[in-house]
N, C-alpha and C positions, 0 to 999 in steps of 0.2 A: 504494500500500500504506500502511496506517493503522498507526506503531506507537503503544501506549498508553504512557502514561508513567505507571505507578507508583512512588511512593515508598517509596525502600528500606525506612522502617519500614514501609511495605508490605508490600512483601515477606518483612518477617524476622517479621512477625505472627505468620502460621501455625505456625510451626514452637515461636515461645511461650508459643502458647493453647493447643498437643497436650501442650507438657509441662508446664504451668500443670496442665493439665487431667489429666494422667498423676498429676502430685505430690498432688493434691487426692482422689484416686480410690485414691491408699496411704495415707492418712488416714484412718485410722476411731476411731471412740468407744472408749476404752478400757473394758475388762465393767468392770460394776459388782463387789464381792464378791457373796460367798454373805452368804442374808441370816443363814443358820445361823451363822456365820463373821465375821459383823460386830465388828470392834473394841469395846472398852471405850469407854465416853468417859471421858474422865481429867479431874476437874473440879479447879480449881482453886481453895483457898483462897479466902473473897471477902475483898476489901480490906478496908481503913477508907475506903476511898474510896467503893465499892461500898455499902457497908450506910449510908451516909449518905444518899447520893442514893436508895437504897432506900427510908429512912425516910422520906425529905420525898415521893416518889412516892406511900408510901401512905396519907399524911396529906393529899395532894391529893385523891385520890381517896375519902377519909373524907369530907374538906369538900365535895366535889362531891355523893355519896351524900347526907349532911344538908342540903344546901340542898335538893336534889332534894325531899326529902321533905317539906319545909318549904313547900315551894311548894305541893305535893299537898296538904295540910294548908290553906294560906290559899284554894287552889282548892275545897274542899271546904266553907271554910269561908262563904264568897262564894254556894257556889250554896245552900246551906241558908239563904243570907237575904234571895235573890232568889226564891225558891218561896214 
């Protein structure tokens, strides 16, 4: 007669993969709200911290816009003296 020798965490596997699997299966997604029924957003005040790095953002974004354009401008300027 052959007996097998499994290892106790063998054994005690099953029993906490059913209730892993139990726990995981009383878990669900909590509802969204009604979109009717949606909160306010409550904005807050912008800093001096905020409106600085604001400004240099959209002065980057200026310098980027004018170079761009400046380019388009020497590329245009380049093919009208190659034609």
């Amino acid at each position: 007669m052959r007996i097998s020798r499994i290892p106790r965490a063998g054994r005690a596997m099953p029993p906490f993969v059913v209730l892993a699997c139990v726990l995981l299966a009383a878990c669900s997604m909590p509802k969204s709200p009604d979109e009717e029924r949606r909160p306010e957003p409550q904005a807050q005040p912008k800093s001096a911290l905020v409106e600085t790095a604001n400004a240099y953002k959209y002065r980057a974004r200026a310098s980027v816009a004018a170079s761009e354009d400046a380019a388009k401008r020497e590329q245009a300027k380049l093919d009208a003296a190659t034609q």
